[in-house]
C-alpha positions as CSV (number, residue, x, y, z in Angstrom):
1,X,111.8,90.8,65.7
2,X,115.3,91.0,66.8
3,X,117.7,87.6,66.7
4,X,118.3,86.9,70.3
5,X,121.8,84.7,69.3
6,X,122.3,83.6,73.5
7,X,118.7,81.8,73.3
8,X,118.8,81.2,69.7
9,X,115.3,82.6,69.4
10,X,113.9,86.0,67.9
11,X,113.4,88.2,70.8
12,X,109.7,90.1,71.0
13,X,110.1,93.7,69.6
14,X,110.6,96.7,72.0
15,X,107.5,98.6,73.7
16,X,108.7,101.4,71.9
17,X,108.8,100.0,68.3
18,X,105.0,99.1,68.9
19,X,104.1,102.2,69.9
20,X,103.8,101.4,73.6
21,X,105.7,102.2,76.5
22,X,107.6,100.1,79.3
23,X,104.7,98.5,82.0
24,X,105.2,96.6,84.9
25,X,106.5,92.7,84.9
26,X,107.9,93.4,81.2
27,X,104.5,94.6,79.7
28,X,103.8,96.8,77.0
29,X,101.2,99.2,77.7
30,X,99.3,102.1,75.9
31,X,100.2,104.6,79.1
32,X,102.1,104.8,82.7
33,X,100.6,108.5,83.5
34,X,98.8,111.2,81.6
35,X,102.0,112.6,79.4
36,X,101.7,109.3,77.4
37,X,97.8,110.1,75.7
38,X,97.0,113.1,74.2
39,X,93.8,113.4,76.0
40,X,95.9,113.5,79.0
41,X,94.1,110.6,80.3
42,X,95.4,107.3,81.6
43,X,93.4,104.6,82.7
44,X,96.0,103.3,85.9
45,X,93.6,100.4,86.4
46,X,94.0,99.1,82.5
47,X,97.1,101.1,81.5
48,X,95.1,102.3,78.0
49,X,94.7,106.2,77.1
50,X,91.3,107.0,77.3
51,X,89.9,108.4,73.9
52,X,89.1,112.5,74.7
53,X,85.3,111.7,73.6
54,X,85.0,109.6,76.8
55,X,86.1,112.6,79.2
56,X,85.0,116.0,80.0
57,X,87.5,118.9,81.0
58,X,86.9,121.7,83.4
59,X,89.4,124.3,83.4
60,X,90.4,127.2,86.2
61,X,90.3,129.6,82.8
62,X,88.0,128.0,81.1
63,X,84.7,129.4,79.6
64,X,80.7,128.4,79.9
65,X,80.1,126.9,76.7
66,X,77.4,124.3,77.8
67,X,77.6,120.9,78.5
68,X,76.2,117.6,76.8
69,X,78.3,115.6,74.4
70,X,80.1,118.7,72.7
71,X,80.4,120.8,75.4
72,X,84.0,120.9,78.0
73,X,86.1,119.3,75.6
74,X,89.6,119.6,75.9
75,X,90.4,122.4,73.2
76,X,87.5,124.3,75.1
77,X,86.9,123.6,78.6
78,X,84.8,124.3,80.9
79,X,85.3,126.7,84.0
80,X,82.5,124.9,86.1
81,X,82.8,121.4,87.3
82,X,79.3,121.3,88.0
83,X,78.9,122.0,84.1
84,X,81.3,119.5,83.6
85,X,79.5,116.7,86.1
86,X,76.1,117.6,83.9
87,X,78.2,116.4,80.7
88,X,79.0,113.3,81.7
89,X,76.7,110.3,80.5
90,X,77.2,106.3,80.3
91,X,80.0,107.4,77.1
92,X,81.4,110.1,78.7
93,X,82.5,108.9,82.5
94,X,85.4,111.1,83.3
95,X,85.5,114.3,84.5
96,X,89.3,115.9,83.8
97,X,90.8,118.6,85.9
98,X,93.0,120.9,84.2
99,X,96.2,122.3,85.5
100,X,95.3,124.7,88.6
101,X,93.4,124.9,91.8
102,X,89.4,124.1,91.6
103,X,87.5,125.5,94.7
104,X,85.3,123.0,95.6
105,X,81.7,124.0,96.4
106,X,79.2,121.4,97.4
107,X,80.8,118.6,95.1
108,X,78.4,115.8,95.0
109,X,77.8,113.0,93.2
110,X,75.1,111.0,93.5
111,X,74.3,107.8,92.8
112,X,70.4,108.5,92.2
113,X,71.2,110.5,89.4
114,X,73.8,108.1,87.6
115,X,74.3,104.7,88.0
116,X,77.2,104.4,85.8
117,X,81.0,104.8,87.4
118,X,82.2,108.3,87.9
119,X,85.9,108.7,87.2
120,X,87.1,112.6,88.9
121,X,90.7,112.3,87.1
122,X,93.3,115.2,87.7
123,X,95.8,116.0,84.6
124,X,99.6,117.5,86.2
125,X,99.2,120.1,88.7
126,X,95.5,119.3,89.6
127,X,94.4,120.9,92.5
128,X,90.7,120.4,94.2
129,X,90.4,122.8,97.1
130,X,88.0,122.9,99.9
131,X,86.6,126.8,100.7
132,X,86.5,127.3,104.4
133,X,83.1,129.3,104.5
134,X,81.2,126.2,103.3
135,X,82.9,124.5,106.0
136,X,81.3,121.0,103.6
137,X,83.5,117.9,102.1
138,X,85.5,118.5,98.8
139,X,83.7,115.9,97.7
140,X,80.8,113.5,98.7
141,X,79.5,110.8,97.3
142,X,76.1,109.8,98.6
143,X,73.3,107.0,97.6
144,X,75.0,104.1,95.9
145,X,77.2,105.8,94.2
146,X,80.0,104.4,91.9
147,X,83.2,106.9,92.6
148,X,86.9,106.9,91.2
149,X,89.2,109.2,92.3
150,X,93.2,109.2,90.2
151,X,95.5,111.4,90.3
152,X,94.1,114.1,92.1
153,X,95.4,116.5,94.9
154,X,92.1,117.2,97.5
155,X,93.2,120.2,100.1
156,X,92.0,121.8,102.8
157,X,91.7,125.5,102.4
158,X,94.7,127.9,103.2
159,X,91.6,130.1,105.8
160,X,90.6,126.4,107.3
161,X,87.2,125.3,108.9
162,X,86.5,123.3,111.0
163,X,84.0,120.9,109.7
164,X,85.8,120.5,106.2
165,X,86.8,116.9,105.1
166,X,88.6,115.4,102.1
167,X,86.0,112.8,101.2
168,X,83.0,112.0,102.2
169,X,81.1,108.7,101.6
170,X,77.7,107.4,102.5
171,X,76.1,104.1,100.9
172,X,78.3,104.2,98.2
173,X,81.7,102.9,96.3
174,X,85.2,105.3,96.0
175,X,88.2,104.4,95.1
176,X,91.4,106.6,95.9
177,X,94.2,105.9,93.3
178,X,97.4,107.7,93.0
179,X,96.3,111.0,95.2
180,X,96.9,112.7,98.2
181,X,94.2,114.1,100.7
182,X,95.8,116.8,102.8
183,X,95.1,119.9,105.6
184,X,91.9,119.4,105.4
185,X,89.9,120.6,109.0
186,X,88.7,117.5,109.7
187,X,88.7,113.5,108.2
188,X,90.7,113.2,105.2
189,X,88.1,110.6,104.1
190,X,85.4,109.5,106.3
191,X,82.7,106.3,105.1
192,X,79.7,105.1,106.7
193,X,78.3,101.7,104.7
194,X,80.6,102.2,102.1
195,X,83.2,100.2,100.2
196,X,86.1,102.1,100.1
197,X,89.7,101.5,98.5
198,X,92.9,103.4,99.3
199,X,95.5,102.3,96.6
200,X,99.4,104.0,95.9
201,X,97.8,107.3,98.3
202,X,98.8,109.6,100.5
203,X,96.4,110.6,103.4
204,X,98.2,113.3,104.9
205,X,98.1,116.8,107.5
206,X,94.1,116.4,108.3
207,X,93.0,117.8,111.8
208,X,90.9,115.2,113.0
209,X,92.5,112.0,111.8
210,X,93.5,110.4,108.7
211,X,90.9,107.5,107.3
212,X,87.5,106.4,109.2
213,X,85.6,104.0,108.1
214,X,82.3,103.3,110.0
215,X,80.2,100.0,108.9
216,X,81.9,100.3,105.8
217,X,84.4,97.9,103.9
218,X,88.1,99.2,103.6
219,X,91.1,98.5,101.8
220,X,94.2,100.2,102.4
221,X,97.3,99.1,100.0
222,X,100.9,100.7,99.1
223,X,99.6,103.8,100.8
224,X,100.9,106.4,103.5
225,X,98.4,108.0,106.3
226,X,100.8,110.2,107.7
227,X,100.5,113.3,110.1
228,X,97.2,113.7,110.9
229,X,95.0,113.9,114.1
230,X,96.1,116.2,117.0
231,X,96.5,115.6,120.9
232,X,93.1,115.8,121.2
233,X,91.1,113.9,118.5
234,X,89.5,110.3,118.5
235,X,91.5,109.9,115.7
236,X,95.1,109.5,114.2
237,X,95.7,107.5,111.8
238,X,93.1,105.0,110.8
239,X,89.5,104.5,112.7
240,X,88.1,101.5,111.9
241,X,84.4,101.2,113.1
242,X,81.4,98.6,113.5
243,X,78.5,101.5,114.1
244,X,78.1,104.6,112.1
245,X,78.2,107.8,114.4
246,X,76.0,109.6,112.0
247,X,74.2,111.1,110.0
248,X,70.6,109.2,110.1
249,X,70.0,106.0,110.3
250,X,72.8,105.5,113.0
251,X,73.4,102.5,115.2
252,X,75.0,99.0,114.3
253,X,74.3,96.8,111.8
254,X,74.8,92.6,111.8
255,X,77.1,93.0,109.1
256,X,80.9,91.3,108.4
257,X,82.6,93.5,107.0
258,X,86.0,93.1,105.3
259,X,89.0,94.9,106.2
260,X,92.2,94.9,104.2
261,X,95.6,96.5,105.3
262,X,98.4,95.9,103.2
263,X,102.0,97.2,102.3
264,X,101.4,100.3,103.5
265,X,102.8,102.9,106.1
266,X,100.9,104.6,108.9
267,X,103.3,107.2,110.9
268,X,103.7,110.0,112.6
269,X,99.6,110.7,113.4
270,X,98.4,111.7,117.1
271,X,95.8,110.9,118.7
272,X,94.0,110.9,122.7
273,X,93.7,106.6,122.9
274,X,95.2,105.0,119.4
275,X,97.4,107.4,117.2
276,X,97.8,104.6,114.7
277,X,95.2,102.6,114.2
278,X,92.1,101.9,116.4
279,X,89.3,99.0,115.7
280,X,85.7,99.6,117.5
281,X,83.5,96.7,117.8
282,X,84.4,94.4,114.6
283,X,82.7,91.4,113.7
284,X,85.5,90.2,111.6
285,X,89.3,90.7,112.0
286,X,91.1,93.0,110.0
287,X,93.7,91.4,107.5
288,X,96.7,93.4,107.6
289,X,100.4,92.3,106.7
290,X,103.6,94.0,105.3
291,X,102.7,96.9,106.8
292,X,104.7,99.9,108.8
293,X,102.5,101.2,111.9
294,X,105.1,103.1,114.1
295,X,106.0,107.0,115.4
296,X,102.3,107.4,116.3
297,X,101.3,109.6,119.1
298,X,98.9,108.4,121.6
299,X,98.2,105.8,124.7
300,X,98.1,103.3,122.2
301,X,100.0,102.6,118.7
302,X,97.1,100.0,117.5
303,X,94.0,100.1,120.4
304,X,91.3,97.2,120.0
305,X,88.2,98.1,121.9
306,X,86.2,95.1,120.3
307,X,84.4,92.1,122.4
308,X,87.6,89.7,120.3
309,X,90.7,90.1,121.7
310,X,92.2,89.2,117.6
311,X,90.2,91.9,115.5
312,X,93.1,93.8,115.3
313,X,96.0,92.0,115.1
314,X,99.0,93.0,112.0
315,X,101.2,90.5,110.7
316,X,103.9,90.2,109.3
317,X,104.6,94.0,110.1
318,X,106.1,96.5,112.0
319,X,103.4,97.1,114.2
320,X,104.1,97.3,117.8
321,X,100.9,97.7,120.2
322,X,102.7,100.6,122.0
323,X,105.3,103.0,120.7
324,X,108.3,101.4,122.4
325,X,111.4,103.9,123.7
326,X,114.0,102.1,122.1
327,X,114.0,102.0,118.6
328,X,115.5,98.7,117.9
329,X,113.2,96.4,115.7
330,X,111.7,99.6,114.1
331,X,111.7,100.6,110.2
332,X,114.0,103.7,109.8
333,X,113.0,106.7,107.0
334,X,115.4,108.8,104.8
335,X,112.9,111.1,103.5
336,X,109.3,112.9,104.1
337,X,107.9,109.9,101.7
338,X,109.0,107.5,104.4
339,X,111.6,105.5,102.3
340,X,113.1,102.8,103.9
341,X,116.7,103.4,105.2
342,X,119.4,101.3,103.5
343,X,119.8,99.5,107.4
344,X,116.3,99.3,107.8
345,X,114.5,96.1,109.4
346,X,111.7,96.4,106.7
347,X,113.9,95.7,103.6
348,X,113.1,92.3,101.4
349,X,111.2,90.9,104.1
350,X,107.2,91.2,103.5
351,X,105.5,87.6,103.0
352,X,103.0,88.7,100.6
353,X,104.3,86.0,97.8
354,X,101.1,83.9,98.6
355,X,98.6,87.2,97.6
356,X,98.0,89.0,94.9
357,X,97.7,92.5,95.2
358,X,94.7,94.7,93.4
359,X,97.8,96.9,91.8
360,X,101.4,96.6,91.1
361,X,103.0,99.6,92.2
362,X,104.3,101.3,95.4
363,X,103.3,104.6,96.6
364,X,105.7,105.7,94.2
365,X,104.8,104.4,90.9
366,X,107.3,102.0,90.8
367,X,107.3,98.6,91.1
368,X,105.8,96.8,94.0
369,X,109.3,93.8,94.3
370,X,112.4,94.9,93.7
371,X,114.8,92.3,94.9
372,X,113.8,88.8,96.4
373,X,110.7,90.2,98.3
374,X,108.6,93.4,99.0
375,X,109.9,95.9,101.3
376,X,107.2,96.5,104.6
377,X,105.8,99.5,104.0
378,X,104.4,102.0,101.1
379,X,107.4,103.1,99.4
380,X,109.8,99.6,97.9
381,X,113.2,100.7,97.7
382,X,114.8,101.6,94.2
């Protein structure tokens, strides 16, 4: 310990000198991000390196040297993620991309076949890319199951298509942590029943619209949904809907489902009726505060079409109903990561004391307070 003469106590050891790194709130933690493990794996949700046996690796140059519990290790990758999915077990629940771009083809995972937590993790430079023939997801999860996505970078492909989406969800569970979905044809990430979370993300560039969620739970925190949706689409930003549009069985169920928006940013998306966010026939209002929901394109900012007049409401937010002309009252941004302006209305002012949220950290990385409150929005200014 180190004699801390001020208090007149021994002061606890640095993170360092216990061989652990700097967390959040003072913490000493195994890992912040993947350069801290040597299996280039860290676990954002518990801040511990997970050990290489418990991850297989799939590599753009890597080689076909089977699968099961010594195959697509890190010193020997595999080149097919399909390979690396069939290596996987209850021991072995994350599958590691490798520096480099990984065409996607028909990337399911299904909750028939594994009933255990799927963790797709993306080491630095990660890249999962959608190929425009297929004109399918980059990824779907289907029937019940358990997905993690962290620190991955899902893209549309540089040809197109028109019918290719980021993620794709149906009866199941996926988390989004610390990625970006981007230029993909259509939805960045599209549920029906689902339970889907959206944590420190960037939904970004998609053609027709940002985030949908249809019968499904949502929860959308320290995240951007930025850019997408055109002058056409249904769609901008966020979508959130009561009945499932399709596939089979379609129609509405007599469900309440929970929707959670908070600290995050939803700008600069276009759409025909509601470029920023639009709720369809909820049962239940949506619980939205410090948010940012301005600079979308459309008739409406935020559009409720539901029987409530309150299903739609943000708090505590900037979050007009219409775009207004004068900009007074609005947050302003310095950047393309829509940091808040040193003069910006959003700054220290987000009532989210009373709550606590599912993770710590901004869009960023960094801390979620700095100064006497949260900033509105995403991104907390340094």
């Amino acid at each position: 310990a180190i004699a801390d003469d001020a208090a007149g106590i021994d002061a606890p050891p640095a993170c360092s000198d216990q061989g652990l790194v700097d967390g959040y709130d003072g913490a000493c933690v195994e890992c912040m991000e993947s350069s801290h493990c040597e299996s280039l794996v860290c676990d954002r949700r518990s801040f511990r390196c997970v050990p290489e046996a418990e991850a297989a690796y799939v590599a753009v140059d890597g080689t076909d040297n089977g699968s099961g519990a010594t195959g697509c290790t890190l010193e020997a990758p595999c080149r097919f993620k399909a390979r690396g999915l069939d290596a996987l077990s209850e021991d072995r629940r994350w599958l590691v991309f490798l520096e480099g771009t990984h065409l996607s083809d028909r990337f399911l995972i299904d909750g028939d076949l594994r009933a255990y937590e799927v963790n797709l993790y993306g080491a630095p430079g990660a890249i999962i890319q959608s190929i425009a023939a297929l004109d399918i997801p980059a990824i779907t999860a289907r029937d019940e199951a358990k997905l993690r996505i962290s620190s991955l970078r899902i893209i549309g492909s540089d040809a197109g298509g028109t019918n290719a989406q980021g993620v794709y969800c149906i009866d199941s569970d996926v988390e989004l942590l610390d990625s970006t979905i981007r230029d993909n044809g259509k939805t960045g990430m599209r549920g029906i029943r689902c339970r889907m979370k959206v944590h420190a993300s960037r939904i970004t560039g998609n053609g027709s619209g940002g985030l949908q969620a249809e019968e499904s739970d949502l929860e959308v925190v320290s995240s951007i949904v930025d850019k997408n949706g055109g002058n056409g689409t249904t769609i901008g930003g966020i979508r959130l809907r009561n009945c499932a549009i399709g596939p089979e069985p379609m129609g509405c169920e007599e469900i309440e489902r929970s929707y959670r928006i908070l600290s995050s940013t939803i700008a600069n998306n276009r759409a025909q009726d509601a470029g920023g966010v639009r709720c369809d026939g909820l049962k239940v209002p949506i619980f939205a505060r410090g948010n940012i929901v301005q600079d979308n394109v459309g008739t409406n900012n935020i559009q409720n079409t539901s029987t409530a007049t309150d299903m739609c409401v943000f708090t505590d937010s900037i979050a007009p109903p219409t775009q207004p002309v004068d900009p007074t009252g609005l947050a302003s941004f310095i950047d393309d990561d829509l940091e808040l302006g040193s003069n910006s209305p959003g700054l220290d002012v987000a009532a989210l004391d009373d709550l606590v949220l599912p993770i710590a950290w901004d869009f960023s990385g960094g801390p979620r307070v700095v100064g006497a409150h949260p900033d509105m929005g995403a991104q907390e200014r340094d």
